[in-house]
C-alpha positions as CSV (number, residue, x, y, z in Angstrom):
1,X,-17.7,-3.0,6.8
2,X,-14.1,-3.2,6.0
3,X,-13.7,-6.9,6.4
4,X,-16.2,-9.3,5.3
5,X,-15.4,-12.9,7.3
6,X,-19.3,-14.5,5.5
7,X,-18.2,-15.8,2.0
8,X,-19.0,-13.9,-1.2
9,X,-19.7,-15.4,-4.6
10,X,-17.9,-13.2,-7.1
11,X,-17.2,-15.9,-9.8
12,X,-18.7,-13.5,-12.3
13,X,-15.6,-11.5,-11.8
14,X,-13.2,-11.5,-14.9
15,X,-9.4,-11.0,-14.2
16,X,-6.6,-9.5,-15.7
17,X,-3.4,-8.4,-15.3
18,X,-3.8,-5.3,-17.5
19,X,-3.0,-2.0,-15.6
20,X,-6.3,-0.1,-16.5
21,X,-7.8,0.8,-12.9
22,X,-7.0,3.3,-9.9
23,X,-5.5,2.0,-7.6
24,X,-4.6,-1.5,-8.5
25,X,-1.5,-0.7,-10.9
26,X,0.7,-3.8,-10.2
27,X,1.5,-7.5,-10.9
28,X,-1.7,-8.6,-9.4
29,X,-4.6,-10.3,-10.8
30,X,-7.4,-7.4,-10.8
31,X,-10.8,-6.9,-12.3
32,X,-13.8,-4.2,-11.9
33,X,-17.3,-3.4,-11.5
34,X,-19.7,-0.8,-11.7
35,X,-22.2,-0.6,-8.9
36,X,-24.7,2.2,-9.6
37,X,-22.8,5.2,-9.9
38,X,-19.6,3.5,-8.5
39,X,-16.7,2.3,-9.9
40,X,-14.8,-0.5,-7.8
41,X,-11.6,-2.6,-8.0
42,X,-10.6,-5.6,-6.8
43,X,-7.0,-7.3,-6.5
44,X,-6.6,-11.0,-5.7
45,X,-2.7,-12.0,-3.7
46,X,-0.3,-13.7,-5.5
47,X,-1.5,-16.3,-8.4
48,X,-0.1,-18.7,-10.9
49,X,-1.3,-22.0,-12.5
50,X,0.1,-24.4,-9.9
51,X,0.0,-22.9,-6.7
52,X,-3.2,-21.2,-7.5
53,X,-3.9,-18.0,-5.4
54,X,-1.8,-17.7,-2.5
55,X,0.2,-15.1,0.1
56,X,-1.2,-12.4,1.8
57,X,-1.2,-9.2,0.3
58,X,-4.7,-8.4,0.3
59,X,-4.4,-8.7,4.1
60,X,-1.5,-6.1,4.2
61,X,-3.6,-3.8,2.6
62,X,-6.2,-3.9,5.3
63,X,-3.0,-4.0,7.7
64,X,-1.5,-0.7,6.2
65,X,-4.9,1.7,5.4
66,X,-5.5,1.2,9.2
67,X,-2.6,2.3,10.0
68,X,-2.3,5.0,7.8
69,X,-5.9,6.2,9.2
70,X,-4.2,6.0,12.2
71,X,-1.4,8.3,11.4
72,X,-4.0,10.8,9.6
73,X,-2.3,10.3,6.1
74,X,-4.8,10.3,3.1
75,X,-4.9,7.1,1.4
76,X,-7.0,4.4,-0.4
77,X,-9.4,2.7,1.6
78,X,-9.6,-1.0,0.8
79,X,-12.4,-4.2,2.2
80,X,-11.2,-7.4,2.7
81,X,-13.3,-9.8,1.2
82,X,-13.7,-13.7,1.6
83,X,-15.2,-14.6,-1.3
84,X,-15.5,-17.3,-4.1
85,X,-14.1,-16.9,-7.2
86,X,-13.3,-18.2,-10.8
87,X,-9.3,-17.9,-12.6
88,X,-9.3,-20.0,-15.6
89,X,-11.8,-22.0,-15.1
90,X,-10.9,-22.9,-11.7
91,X,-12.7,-22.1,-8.4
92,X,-11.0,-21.2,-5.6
93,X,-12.2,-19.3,-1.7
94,X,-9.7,-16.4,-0.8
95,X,-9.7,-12.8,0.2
96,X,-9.5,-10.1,-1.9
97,X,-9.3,-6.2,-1.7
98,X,-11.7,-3.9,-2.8
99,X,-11.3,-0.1,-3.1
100,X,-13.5,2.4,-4.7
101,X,-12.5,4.8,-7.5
102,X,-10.4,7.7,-6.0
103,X,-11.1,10.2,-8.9
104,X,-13.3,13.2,-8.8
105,X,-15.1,14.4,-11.6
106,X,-12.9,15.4,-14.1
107,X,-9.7,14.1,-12.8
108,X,-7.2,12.4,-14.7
109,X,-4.8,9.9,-13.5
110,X,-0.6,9.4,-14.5
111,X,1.5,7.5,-13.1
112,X,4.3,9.6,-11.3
113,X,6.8,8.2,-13.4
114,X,5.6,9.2,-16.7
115,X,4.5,12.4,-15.7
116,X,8.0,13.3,-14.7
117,X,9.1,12.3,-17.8
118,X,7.2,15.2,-19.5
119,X,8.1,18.0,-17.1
120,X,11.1,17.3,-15.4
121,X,13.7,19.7,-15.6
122,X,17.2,18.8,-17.2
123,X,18.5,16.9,-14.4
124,X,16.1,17.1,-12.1
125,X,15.6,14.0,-9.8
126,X,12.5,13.0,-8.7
127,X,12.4,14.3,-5.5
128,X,13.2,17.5,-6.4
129,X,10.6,17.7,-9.1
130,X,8.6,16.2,-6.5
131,X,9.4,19.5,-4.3
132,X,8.6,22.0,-7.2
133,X,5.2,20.9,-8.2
134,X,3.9,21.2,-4.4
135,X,3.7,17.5,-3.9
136,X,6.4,17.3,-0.9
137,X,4.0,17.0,2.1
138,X,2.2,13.9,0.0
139,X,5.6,12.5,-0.5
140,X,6.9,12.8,3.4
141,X,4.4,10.9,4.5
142,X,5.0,8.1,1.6
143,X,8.5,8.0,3.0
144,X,7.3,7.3,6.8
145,X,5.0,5.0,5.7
146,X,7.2,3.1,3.5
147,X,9.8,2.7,6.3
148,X,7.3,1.7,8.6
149,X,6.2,-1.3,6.6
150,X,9.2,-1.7,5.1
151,X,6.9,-1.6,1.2
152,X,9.7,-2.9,-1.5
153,X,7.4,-1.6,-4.3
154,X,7.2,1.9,-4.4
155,X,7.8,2.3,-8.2
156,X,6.6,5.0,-10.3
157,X,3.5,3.5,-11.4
158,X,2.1,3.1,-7.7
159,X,2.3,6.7,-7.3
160,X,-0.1,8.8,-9.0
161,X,-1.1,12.6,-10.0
162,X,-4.7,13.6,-10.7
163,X,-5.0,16.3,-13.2
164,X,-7.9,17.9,-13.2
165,X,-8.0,21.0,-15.8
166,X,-12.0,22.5,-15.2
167,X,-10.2,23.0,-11.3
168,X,-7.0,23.7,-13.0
169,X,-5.4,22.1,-10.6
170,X,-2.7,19.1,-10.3
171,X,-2.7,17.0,-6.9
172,X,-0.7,13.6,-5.6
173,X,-3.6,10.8,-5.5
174,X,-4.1,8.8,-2.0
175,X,-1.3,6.6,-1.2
176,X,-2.2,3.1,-2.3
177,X,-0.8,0.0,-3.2
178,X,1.2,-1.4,0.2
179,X,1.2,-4.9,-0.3
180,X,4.7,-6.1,-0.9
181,X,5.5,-4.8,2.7
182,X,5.8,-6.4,5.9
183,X,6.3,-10.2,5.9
184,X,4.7,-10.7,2.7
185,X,7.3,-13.2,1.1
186,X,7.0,-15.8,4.0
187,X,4.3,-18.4,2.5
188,X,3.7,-20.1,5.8
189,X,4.2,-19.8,9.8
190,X,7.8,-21.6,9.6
191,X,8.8,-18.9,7.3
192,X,8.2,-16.2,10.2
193,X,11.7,-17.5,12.0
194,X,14.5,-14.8,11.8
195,X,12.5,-12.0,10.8
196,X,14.8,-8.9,11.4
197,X,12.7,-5.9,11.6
198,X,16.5,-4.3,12.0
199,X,16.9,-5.8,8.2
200,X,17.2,-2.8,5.8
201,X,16.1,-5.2,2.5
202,X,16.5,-3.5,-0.9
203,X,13.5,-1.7,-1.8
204,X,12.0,0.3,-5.0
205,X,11.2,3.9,-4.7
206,X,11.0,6.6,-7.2
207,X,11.3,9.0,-5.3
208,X,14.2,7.9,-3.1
209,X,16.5,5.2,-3.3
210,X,17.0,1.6,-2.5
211,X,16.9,1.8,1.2
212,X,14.0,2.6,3.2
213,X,16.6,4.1,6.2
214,X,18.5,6.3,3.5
215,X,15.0,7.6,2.1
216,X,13.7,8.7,5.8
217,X,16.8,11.0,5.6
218,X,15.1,12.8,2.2
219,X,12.5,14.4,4.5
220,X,13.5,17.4,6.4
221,X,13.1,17.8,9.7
222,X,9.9,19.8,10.2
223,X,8.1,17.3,8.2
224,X,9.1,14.6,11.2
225,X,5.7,13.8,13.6
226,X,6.0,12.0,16.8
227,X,4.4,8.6,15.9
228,X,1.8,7.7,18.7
229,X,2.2,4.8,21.1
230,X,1.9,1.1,19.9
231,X,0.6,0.0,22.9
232,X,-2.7,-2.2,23.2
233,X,-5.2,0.4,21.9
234,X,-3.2,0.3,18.4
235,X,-2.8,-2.9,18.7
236,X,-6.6,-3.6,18.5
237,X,-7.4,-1.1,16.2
238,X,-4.7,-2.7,13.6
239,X,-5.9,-6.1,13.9
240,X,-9.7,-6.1,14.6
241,X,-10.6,-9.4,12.8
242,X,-7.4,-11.1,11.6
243,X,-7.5,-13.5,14.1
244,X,-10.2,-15.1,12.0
245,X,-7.8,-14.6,8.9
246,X,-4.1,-15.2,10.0
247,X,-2.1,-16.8,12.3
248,X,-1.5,-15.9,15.5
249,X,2.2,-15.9,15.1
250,X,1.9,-14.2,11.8
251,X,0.3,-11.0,13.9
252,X,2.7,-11.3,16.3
253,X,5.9,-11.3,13.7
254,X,4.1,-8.2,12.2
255,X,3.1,-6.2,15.1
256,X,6.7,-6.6,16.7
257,X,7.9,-5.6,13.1
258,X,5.7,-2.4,13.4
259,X,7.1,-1.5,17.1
260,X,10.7,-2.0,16.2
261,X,10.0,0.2,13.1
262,X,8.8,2.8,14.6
263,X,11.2,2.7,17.8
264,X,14.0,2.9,15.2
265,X,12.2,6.0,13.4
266,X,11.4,7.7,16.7
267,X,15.4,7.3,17.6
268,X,15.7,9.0,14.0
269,X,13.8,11.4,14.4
270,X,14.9,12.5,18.0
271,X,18.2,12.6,16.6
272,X,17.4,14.9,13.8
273,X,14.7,17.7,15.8
C-alpha cells in the first residue's frame, strides 16, 4: 500500500532534525523505527512552532517515485501516511513519508559531497569525477528528473555512494529526496496563480549548476530517452489517490507543470539527437 488515506497513530514517534538516516538527509523533521528485521524512516513537511506542520512535500514524494517508476529509474520508494502524531508536545493529523532502508548488507553510506572531497582530482568538478568513478548513467537520470520536477535541492548531501568493501565495490544509492520540487512553496490554492512551468527558478545541484535547463545540457546525447506520453493513462497512474489528499486545482497546476516540462525536454532533446 503506498498510500494510507485510514489514520495512523504514530505519537510514539520521536523527531529530529539530525541527519542520521538513509534517505531522509534534509531540513525536515525525521525519526525512525525498527520493525523486525527492518529499518524505516519517516519525514514530516515543513514544521515550526507557530504554523505547526504544514506544505506538501511528503505528497511530492509520492508524486515523484511514481513517476520515476514510470520512467524505469531506480529510486527510493516512499508511503504516504495519514497519521497522528506528537512534536513538542503537541498533536497534530498530517501525512508523512515512509521509506525503508536502502542499504545492503555491508554497505556504507557518504554523502556525494564529502566523498568527492576525498578523491577528487586537483580540479576536477563534480561531474567529471562523477564520470570517472562509473556513476554517469545514475547521474543522467538525476538531471532529467530534476528538470522534470524542477527539484531546487539537489545538494550534495541528497546524493549518496554506498561503499560496500566485502563486494568491493562502490555504487550511486537510489535517487531520493524530491520534495522541494514542483509547486512546493505555494501554501494554499490562491498561491497556484501564475505558475510558469516555462520559469527556470534557481536551483541547487552538485553536480551541475544553478539552472535545471543549463544542467540537461551536461548529459550527452546518447544518454537522452524519449519520455512516454502524458496522456490519461499517466495521468492516473501519477495521481491514484490524491484527490482524497489535495486539491483539485493543486493536481491540475502540477500535472500541466509535468506536460509542459517534458514538451520542453522533448524539444531539447529532438534538437540535440
Amino acid at each position: 500500500m503506498q498510500i494510507w488515506h485510514d489514520i495512523q497513530d504514530m505519537t510514539y514517534l520521536e523527531w529530529t532534525l539530525i541527519r542520521r538516516s538513509s534517505g531522509t538527509a534534509g531540513s525536515f523533521l525525521k525519526a525512525r523505527e525498527k520493525i523486525g528485521d527492518k529499518e524505516y524512516y519517516y519525514k514530516l513537511s515543513n514544521y515550526d512552532t507557530v504554523h505547526g506542520i504544514y506544505g506538501h512535500e511528503c505528497v511530492n514524494e509520492i508524486l515523484v517515485d511514481r513517476l520515476l517508476s514510470v520512467l524505469d529509474i531506480p529510486h527510493l520508494h516512499y508511503e504516504l501516511i495519514h497519521a497522528k502524531v506528537k512534536v513538542n508536545g503537541q498533536l497534530y493529523t498530517t501525512y508523512l513519508c515512509r521509506s525503508q532502508d536502502f542499504k545492503e548488507r555491508g554497505d556504507l553510506k557518504t554523502a556525494l559531497d564529502v566523498f568527492y572531497d576525498m578523491e577528487a582530482l586537483p580540479e576536477e568538478s563534480p561531474m567529471a569525477f562523477c564520470e570517472r568513478k562509473g556513476f554517469s548513467e545514475s547521474i543522467y537520470h538525476m538531471l532529467l528528473i530534476d528538470f522534470l520536477v524542477l527539484n531546487r535541492d539537489r545538494h550534495g548531501a541528497n546524493i549518496e555512494v554506498l561503499k560496500n568493501t566485502g563486494k568491493r565495490s562502490v555504487r550511486m544509492a537510489p535517487l531520493f529526496d524530491h520534495g522541494l520540487s514542483l509547486v512546493f512553496h505555494c501554501r494554499n490554492d490562491e498561491e497556484l496563480d501564475g505558475i510558469d512551468p516555462y520559469e527556470d527558478k534557481p536551483i541547487q545541484c552538485f553536480v551541475g549548476g544553478y539552472s535545471s535547463f543549463e544542467n540537461l545540457q551536461l548529459i550527452p546525447r546518447d544518454y537522452l530517452p524519449q519520455l512516454p506520453v502524458f496522456d490519461v493513462q499517466m495521468y492516473d497512474e501519477l495521481y491514484e489517490g490524491m484527490d482524497q489528499i489535495m486539491s483539485q486545482k493543486w493536481i491540475a497546476t502540477t500535472w500541466h507543470f509535468l506536460q509542459v516540462r517534458a514538451k520542453i525536454y522533448e524539444d531539447f532533446r529532438n534538437k540535440k539527437c
